[in-house]
C-alpha beads as a LAMMPS data file, in Angstrom:
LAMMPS data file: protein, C-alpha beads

430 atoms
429 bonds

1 atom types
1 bond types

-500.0 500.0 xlo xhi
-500.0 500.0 ylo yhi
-500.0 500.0 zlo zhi

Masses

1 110.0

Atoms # bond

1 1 1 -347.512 462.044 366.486
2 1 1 -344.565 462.741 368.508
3 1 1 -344.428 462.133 371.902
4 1 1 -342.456 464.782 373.780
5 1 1 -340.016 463.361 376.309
6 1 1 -342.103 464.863 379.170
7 1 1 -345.489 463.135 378.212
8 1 1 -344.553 459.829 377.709
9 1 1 -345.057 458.387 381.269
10 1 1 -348.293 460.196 381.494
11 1 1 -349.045 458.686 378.450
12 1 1 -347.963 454.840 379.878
13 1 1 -349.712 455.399 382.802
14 1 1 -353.132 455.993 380.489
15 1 1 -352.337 453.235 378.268
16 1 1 -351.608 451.139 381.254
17 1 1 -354.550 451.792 383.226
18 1 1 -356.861 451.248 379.954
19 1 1 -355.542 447.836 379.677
20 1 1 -355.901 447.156 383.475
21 1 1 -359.463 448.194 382.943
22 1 1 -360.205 445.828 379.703
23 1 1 -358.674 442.726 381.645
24 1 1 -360.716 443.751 384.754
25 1 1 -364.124 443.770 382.494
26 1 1 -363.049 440.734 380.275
27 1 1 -361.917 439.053 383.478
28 1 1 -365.687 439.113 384.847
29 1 1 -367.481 438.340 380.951
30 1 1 -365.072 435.337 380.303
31 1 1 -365.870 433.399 383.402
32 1 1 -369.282 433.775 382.534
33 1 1 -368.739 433.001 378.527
34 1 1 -369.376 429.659 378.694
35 1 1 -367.982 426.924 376.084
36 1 1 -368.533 424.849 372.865
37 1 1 -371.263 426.211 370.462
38 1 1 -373.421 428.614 372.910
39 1 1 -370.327 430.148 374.443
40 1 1 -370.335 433.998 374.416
41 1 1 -368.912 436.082 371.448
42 1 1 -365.934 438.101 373.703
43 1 1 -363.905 437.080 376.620
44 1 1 -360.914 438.766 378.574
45 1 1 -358.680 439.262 375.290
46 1 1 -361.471 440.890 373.181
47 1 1 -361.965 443.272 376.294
48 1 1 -358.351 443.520 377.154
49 1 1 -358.149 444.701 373.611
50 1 1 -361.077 446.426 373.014
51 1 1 -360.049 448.829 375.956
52 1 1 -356.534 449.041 374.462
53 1 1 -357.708 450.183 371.087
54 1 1 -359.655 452.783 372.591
55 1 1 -357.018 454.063 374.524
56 1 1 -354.218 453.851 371.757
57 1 1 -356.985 456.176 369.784
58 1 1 -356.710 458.606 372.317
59 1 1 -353.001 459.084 372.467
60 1 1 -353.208 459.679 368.940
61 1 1 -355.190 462.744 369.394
62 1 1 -357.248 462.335 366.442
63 1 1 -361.018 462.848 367.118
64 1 1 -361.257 460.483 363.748
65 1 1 -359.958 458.195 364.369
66 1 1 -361.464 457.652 367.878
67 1 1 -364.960 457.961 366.059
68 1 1 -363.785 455.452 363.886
69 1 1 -363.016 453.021 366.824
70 1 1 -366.329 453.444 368.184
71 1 1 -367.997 452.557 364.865
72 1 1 -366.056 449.567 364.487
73 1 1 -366.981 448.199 368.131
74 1 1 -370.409 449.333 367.611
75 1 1 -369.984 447.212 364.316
76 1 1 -368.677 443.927 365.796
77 1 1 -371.470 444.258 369.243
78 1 1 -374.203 444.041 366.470
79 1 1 -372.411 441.405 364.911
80 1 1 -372.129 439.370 368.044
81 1 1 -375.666 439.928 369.164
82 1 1 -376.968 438.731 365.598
83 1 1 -375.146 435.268 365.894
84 1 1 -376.272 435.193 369.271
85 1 1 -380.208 435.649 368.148
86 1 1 -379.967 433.290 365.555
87 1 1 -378.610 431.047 368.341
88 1 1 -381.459 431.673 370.314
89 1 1 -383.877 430.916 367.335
90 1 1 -382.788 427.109 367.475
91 1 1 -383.135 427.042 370.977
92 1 1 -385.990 429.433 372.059
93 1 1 -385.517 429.033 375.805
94 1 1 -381.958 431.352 375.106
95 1 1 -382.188 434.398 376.050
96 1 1 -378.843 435.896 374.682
97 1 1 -379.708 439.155 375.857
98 1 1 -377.624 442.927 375.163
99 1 1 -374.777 442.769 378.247
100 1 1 -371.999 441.643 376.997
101 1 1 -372.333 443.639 373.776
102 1 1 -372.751 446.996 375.840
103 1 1 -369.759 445.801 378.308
104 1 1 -367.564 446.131 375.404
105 1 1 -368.715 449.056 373.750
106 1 1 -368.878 450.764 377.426
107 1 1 -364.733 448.992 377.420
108 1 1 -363.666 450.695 374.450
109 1 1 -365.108 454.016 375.960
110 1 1 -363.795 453.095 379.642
111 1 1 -359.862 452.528 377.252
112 1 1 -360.503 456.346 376.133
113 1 1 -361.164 457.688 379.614
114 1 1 -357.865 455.922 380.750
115 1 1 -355.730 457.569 378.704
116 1 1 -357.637 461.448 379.503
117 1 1 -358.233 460.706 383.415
118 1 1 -356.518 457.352 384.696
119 1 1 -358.253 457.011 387.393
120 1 1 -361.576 457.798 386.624
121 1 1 -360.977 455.716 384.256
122 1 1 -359.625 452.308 386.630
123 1 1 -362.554 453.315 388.891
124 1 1 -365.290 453.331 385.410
125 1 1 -363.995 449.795 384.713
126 1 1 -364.148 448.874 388.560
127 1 1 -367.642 449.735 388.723
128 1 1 -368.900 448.126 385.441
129 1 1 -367.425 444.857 386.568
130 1 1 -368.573 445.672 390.087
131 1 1 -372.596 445.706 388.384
132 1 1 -371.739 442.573 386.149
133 1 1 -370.377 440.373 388.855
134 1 1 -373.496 441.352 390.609
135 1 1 -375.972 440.024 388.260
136 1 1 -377.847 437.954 390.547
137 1 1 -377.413 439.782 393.312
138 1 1 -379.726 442.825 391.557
139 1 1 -381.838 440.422 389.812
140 1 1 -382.507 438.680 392.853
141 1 1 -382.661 442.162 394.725
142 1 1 -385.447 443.713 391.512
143 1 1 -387.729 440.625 391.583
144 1 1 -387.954 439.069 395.178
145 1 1 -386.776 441.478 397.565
146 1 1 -387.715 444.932 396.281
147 1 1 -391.660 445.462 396.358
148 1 1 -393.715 447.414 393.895
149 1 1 -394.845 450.166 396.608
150 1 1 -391.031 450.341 397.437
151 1 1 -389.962 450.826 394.402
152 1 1 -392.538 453.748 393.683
153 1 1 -391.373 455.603 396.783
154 1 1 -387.732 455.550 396.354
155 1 1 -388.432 456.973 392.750
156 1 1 -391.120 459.725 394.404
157 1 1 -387.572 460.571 396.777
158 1 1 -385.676 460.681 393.613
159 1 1 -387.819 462.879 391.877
160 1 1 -388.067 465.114 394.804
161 1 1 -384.355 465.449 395.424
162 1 1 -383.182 465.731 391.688
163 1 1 -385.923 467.308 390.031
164 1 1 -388.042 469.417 392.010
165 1 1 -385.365 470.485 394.856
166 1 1 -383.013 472.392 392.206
167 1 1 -386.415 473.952 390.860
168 1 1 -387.496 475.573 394.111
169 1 1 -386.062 478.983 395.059
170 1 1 -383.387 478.954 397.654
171 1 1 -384.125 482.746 398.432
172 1 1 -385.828 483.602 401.695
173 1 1 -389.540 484.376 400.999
174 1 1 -391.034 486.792 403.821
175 1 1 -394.314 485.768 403.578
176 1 1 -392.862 482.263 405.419
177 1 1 -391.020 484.279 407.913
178 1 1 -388.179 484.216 406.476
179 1 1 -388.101 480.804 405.192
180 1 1 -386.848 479.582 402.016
181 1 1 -389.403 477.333 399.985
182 1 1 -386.122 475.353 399.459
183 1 1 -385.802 474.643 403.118
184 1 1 -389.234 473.517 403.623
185 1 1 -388.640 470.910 400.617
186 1 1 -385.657 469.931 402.753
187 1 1 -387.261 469.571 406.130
188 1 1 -389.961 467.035 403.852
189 1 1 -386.779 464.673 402.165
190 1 1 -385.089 464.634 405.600
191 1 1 -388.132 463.333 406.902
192 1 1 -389.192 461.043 403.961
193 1 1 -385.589 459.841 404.228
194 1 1 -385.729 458.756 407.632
195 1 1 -388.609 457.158 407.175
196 1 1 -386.897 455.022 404.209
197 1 1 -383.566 454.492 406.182
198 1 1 -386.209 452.919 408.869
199 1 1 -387.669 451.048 406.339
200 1 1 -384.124 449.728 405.232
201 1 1 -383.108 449.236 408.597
202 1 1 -386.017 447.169 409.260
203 1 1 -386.120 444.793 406.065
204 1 1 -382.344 444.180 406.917
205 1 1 -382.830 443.404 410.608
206 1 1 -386.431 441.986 410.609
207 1 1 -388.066 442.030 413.966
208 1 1 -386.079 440.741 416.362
209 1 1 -384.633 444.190 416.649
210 1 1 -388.886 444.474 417.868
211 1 1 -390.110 447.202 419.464
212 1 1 -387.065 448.907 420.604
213 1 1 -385.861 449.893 416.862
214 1 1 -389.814 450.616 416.054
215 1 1 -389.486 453.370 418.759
216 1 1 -385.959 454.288 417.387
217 1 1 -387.308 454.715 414.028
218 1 1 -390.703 456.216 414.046
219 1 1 -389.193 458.779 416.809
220 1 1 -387.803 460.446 413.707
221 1 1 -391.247 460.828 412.540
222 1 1 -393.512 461.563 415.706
223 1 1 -391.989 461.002 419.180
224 1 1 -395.585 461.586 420.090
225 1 1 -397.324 459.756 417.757
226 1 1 -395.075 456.647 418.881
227 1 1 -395.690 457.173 422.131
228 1 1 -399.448 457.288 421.351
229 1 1 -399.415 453.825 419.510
230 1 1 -397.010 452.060 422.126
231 1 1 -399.040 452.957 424.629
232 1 1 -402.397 451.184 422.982
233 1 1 -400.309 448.315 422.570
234 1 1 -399.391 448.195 425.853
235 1 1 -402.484 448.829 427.023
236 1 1 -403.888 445.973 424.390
237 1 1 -401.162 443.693 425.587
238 1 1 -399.349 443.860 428.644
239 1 1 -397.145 441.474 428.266
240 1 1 -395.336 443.774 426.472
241 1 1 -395.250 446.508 428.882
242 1 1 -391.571 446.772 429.159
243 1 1 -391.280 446.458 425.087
244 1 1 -393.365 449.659 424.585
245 1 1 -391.646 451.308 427.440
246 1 1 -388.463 450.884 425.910
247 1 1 -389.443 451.685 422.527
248 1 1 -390.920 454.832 423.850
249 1 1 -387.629 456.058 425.489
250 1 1 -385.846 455.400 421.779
251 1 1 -388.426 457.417 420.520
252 1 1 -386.989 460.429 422.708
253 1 1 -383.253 459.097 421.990
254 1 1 -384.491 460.170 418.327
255 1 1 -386.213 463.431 418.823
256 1 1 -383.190 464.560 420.312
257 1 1 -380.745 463.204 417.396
258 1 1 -383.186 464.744 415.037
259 1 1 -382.853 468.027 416.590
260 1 1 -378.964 467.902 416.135
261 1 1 -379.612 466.939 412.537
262 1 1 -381.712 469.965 411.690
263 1 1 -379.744 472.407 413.506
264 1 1 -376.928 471.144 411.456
265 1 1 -378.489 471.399 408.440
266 1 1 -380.093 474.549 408.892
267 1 1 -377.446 476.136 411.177
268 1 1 -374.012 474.429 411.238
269 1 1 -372.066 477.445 412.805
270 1 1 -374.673 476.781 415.852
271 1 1 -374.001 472.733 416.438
272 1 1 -370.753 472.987 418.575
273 1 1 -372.890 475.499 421.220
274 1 1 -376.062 472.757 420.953
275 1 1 -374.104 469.218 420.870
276 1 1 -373.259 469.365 424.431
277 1 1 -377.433 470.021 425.623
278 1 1 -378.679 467.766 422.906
279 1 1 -375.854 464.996 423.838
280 1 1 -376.700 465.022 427.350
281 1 1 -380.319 464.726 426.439
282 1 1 -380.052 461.883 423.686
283 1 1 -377.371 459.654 425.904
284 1 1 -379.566 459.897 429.079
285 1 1 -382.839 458.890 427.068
286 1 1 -380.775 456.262 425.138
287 1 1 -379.407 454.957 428.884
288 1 1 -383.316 454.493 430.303
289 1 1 -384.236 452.743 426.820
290 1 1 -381.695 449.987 427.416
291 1 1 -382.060 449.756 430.559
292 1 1 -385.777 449.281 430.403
293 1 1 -385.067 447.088 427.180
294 1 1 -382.491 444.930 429.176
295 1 1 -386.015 443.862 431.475
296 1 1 -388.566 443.529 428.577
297 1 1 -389.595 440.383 427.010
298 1 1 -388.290 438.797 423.941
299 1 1 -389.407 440.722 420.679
300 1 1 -392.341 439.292 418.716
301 1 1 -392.258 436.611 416.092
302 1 1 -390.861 437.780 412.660
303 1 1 -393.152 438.741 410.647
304 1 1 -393.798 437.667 406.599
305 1 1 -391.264 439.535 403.949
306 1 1 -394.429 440.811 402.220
307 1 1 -396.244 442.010 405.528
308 1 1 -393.697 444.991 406.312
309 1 1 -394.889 447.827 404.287
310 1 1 -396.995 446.666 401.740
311 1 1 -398.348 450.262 401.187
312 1 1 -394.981 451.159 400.602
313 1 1 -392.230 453.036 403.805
314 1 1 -392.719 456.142 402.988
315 1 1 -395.455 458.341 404.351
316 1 1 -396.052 461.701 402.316
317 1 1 -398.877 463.466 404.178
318 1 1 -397.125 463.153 406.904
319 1 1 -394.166 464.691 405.928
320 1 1 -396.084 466.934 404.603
321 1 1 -398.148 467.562 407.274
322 1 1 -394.919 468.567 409.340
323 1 1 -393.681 470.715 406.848
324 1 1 -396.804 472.921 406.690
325 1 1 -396.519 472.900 410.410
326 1 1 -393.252 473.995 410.399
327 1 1 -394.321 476.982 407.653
328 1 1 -397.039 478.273 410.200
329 1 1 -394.626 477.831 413.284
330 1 1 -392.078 479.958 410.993
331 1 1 -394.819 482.428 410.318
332 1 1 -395.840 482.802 414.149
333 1 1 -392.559 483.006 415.900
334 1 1 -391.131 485.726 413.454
335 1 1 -393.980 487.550 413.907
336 1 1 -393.704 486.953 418.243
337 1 1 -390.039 488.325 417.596
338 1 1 -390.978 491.178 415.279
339 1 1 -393.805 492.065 418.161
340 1 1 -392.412 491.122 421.444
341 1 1 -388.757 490.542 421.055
342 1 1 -386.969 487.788 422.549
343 1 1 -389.480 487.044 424.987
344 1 1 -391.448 486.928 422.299
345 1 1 -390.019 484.553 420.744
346 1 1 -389.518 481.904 423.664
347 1 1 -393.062 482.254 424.046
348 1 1 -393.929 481.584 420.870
349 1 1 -391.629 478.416 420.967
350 1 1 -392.942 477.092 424.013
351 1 1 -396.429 477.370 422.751
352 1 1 -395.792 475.919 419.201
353 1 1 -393.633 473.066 421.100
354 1 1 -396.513 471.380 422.716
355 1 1 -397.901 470.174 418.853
356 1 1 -394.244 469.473 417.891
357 1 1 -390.453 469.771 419.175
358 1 1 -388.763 470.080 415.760
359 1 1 -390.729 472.616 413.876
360 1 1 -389.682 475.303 416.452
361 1 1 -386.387 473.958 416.454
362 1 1 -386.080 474.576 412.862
363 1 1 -387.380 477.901 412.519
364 1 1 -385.102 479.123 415.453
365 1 1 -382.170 477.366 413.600
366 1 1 -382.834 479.153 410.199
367 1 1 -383.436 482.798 411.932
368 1 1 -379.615 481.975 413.252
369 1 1 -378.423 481.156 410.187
370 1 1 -379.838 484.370 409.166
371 1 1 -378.627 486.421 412.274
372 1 1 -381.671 487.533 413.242
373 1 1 -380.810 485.396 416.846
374 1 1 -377.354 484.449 418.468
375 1 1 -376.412 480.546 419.607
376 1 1 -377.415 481.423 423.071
377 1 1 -380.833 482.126 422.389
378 1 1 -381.316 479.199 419.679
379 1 1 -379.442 476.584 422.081
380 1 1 -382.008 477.638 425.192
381 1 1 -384.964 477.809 422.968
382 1 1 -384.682 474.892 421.516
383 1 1 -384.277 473.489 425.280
384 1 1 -387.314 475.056 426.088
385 1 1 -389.262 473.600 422.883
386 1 1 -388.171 470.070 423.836
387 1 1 -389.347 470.377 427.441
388 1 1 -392.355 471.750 426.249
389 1 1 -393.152 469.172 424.272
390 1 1 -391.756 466.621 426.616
391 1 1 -395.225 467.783 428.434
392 1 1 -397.290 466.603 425.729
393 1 1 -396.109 463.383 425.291
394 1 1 -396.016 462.624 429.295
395 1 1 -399.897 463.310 428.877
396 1 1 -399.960 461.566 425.857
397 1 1 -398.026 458.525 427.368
398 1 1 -400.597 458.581 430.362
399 1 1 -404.231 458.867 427.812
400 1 1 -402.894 456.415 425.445
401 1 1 -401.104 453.506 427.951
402 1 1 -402.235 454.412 431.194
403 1 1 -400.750 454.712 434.428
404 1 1 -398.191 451.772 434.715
405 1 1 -396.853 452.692 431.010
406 1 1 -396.508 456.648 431.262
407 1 1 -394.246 456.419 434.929
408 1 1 -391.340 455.417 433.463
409 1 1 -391.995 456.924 430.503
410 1 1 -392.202 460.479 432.031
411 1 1 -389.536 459.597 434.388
412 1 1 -386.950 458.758 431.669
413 1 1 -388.297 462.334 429.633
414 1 1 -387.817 463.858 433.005
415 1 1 -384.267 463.161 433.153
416 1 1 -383.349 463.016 429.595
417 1 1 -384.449 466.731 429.524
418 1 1 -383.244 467.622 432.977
419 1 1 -379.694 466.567 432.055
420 1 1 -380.414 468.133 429.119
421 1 1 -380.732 471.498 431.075
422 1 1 -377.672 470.817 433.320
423 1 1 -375.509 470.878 430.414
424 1 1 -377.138 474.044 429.161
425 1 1 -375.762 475.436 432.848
426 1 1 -372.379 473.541 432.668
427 1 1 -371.222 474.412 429.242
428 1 1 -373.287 477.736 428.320
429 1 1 -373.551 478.313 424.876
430 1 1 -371.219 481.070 423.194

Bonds

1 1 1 2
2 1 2 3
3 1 3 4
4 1 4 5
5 1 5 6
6 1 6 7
7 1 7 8
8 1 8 9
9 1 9 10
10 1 10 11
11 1 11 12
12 1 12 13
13 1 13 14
14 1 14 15
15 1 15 16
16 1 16 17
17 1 17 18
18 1 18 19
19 1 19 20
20 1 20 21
21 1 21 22
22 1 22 23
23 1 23 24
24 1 24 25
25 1 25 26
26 1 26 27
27 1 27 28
28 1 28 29
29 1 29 30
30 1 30 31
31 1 31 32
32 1 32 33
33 1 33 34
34 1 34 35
35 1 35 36
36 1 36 37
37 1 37 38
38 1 38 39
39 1 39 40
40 1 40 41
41 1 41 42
42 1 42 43
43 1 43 44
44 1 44 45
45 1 45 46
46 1 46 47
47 1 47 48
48 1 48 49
49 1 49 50
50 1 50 51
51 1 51 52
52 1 52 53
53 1 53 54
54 1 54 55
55 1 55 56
56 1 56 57
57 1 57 58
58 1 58 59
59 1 59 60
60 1 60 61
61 1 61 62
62 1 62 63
63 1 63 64
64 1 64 65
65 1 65 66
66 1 66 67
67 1 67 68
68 1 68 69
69 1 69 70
70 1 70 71
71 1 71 72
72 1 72 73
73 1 73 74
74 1 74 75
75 1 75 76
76 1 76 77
77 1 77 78
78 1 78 79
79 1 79 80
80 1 80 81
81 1 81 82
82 1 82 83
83 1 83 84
84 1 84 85
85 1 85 86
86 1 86 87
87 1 87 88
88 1 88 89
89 1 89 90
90 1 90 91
91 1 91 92
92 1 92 93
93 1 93 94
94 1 94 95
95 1 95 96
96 1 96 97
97 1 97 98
98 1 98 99
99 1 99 100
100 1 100 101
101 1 101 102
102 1 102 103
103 1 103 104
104 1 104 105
105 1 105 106
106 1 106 107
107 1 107 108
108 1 108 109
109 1 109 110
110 1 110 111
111 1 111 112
112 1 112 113
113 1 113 114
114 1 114 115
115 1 115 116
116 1 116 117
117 1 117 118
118 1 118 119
119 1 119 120
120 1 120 121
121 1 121 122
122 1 122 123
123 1 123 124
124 1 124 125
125 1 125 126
126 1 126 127
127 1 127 128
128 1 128 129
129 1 129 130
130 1 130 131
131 1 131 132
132 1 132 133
133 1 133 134
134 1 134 135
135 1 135 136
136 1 136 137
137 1 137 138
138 1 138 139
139 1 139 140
140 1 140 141
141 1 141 142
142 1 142 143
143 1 143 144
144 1 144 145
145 1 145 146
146 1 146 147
147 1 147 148
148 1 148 149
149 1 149 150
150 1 150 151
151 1 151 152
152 1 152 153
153 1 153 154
154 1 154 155
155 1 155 156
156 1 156 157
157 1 157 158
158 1 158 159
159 1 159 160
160 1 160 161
161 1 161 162
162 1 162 163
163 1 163 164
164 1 164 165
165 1 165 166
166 1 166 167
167 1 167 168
168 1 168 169
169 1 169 170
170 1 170 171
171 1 171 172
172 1 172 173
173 1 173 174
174 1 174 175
175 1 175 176
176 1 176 177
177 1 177 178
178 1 178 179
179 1 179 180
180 1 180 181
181 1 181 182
182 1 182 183
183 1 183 184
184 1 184 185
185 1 185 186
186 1 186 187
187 1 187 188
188 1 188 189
189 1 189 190
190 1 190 191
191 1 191 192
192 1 192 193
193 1 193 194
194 1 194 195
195 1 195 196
196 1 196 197
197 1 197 198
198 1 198 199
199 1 199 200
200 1 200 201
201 1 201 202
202 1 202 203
203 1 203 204
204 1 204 205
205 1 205 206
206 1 206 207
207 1 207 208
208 1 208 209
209 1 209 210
210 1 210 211
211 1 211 212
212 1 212 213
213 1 213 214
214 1 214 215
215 1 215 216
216 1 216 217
217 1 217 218
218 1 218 219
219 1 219 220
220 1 220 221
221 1 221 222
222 1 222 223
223 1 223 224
224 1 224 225
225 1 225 226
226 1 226 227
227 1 227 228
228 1 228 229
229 1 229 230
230 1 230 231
231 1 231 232
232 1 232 233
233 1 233 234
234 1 234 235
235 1 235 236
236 1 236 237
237 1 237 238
238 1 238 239
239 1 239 240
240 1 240 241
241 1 241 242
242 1 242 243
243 1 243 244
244 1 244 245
245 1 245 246
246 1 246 247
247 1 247 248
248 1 248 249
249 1 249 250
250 1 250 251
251 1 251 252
252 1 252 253
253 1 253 254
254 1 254 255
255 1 255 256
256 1 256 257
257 1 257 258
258 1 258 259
259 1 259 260
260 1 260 261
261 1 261 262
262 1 262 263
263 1 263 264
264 1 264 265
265 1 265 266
266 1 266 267
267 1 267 268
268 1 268 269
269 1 269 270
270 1 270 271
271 1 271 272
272 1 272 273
273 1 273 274
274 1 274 275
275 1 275 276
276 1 276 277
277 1 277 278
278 1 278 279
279 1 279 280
280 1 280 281
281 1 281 282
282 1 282 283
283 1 283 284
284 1 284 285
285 1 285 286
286 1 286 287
287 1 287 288
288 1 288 289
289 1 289 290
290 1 290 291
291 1 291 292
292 1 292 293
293 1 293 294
294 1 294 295
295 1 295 296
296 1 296 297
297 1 297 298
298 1 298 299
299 1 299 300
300 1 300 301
301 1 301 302
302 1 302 303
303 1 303 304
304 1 304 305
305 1 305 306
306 1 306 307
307 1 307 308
308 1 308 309
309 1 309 310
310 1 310 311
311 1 311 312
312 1 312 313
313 1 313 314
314 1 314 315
315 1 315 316
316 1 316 317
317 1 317 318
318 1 318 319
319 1 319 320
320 1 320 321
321 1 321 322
322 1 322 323
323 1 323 324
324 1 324 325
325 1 325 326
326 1 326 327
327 1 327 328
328 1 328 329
329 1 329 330
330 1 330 331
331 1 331 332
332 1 332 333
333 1 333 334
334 1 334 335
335 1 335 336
336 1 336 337
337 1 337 338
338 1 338 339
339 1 339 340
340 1 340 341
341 1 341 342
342 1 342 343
343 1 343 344
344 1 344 345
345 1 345 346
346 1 346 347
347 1 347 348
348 1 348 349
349 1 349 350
350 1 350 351
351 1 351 352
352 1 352 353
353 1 353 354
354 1 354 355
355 1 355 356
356 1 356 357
357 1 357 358
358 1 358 359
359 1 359 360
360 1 360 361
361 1 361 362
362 1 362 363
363 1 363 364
364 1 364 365
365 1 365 366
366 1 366 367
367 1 367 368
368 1 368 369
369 1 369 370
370 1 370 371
371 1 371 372
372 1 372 373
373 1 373 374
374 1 374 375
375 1 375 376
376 1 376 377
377 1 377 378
378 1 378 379
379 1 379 380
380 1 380 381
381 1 381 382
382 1 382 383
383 1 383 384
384 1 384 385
385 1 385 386
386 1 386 387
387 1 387 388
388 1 388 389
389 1 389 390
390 1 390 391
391 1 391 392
392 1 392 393
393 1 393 394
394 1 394 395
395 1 395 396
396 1 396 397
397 1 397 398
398 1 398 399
399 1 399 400
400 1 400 401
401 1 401 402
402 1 402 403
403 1 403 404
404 1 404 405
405 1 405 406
406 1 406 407
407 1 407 408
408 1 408 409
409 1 409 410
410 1 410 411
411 1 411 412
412 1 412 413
413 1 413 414
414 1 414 415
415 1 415 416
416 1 416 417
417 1 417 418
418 1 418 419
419 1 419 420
420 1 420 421
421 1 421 422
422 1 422 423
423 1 423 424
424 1 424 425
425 1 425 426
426 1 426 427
427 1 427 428
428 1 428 429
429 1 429 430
């Protein structure tokens, strides 16, 4: 083949970044290849020019020949892990194992990338050393850290987001008032992946983070519901008085960040008119928290690895308990609208509100999206569904922790969703 004078430095640049790839690889496999009579069967030069070969094949532009290539590796990796079995066979304790062998197959194929897409192909070789380097790092992370129940709920999440999500219809249905089935499997892998991103949070920064990033998290869940179970352990304990207090007010720092998140999900064009209400609200709440955290004893002893979650973080009737809320709130506020108008509809927010904040929230958000209501009347309805259900968990705050614990709990939702409604009146929505 000829190369024409214009394709030559595209063609360097392949062959160049091919060979950058193999020493890369080879770099990582060589330092682990050991010496004498048990030392590994390729090193940086079989890499080096494993990836070279591959990429040379390329330029040639003959299909062939890079089939031919790829036989010949796949040749010499059996080869390789045959003398390394019969290795192994003297010494049973060996376990030679298939990564090296696939490293340089996976070379030769990262060499032929190189030379079509150079860097895909620098960044293929960057992450394939990247996950060798790393080998103890994941084994370490698959066998001690990672927990069976973990491990079955981030592959329920996976399952959810790649399989079933690009299954479910992305149409509005009207019997859900409008609601695509799609966006109620959304509303369920936000909330299942808040819950893991908790979970994460927590396993990284143990307890010491206590109470306060309890509140933070499980806020994303149930601002009510964590009010509910500070307040019995303040009530059990109250020692920690201040600790649940605080981790209450995070809770309402998170029911107001979780609003932003669905309206921007559901509603983008709508964010810039709510960001300045739900700001106000979330920084106010977020001020009481640590200020009430700044007076509350240290947090509790750190608890055993193993006693985090061992049912597992995630917490599926739940989410899916708020997503069938959030189909029957859709149902009943479209039908308040249809009926009544826009008082209707306020109404019918308010009301659904006092059981939960964000499935109103939602359902306003996706009847903007679909124009049925303007940014005015999502931005003061969802003001009014947070107030609302600021209500509930005041009372809830008071039944669960008593006196002492709901004050400044109700004082710091008192002001979180005044300032709230200042902003509304400072910077009115568009």
């Amino acid at each position: 083949m000829t190369l024409a004078d214009s394709a030559w430095p595209t063609t360097a640049l392949g062959l160049a970044a091919a060979l950058g790839g193999g020493l890369l690889i080879g770099l990582e496999r060589e330092r682990r290849k050991g010496s004498g009579a048990r030392r590994a069967a390729a090193g940086i030069r079989s890499f080096a020019l494993a990836a070279l070969g591959g990429g040379i094949a390329q330029t040639l532009q003959q299909p062939m020949l890079v089939a031919l290539g790829a036989a010949l590796v796949a040749a010499l990796v059996a080869v390789a892990y045959w003398k390394s079995r019969g290795r192994s066979a003297v010494e049973p304790a060996a376990d030679p194992g298939l990564t090296t062998e696939l490293a340089l197959f996976i070379t030769y194929l990262v060499g032929v990338l190189s030379v079509q897409q150079p860097v895909l192909g620098v960044a293929a070789a960057a992450v394939v050393a990247g996950l060798l380097a790393a080998r103890e790092r994941l084994h370490r992370f698959a066998t001690e850290i990672l927990t069976q129940a973990e491990l079955h709920d981030a592959l329920l999440l996976a399952a959810l987001a790649l399989v079933l999500l690009p299954l479910v219809p992305a149409a509005p249905w009207p019997g859900l008032g409008g609601m695509a089935a799609r966006t109620l499997l959304l509303t369920t892998l936000l909330i299942l992946s808040l819950q893991g991103a908790g979970h994460v949070a927590l396993r990284l920064l143990g307890a010491r983070a206590g109470l306060a990033l309890s509140g933070l998290l499980s806020g994303f869940v149930s601002s009510t519901a964590t009010i509910a179970s500070l307040g019995a352990q303040a009530r059990a304990d109250p020692a920690r008085l201040a600790a649940c207090q605080a981790g209450a007010m995070f809770s309402t720092t998170a029911t107001w960040l979780q609003v932003l998140m669905l309206v921007g999900a559901l509603a983008p064009a709508a964010l810039p008119s709510l960001l300045p209400v739900a700001g106000a609200g979330a920084v106010v709440a977020l001020g009481t928290a640590l200020l009430q955290w700044r007076s509350a004893a240290p947090a509790p002893a750190e608890p055993r690895r193993g006693a985090l979650a061992p049912s597992g973080p995630l917490r599926l009737r739940e989410a899916l308990i708020v997503t069938a809320l959030l189909a029957a709130v859709s149902v009943g506020v479209s039908w308040a609208l249809r009926q009544y108008g826009g008082a209707g509809l306020l109404i019918g927010t308010g009301l659904a509100a006092l059981a939960d904040a964000h499935s109103p929230v939602a359902t306003l958000a996706t009847l903007q999206a679909a124009g049925q209501v303007d940014s005015h009347t999502l931005v003061h309805g969802t003001l009014l569904a947070v107030a609302a259900n600021a209500l509930t968990r005041a009372g809830t705050a008071a039944l669960a922790g008593g006196g002492a614990y709901a004050r400044r709990v109700a004082l710091s939702l008192l002001m979180s969703t005044g300032s709230a409604g200042l902003a509304s009146l400072l910077w009115p929505p568009g």
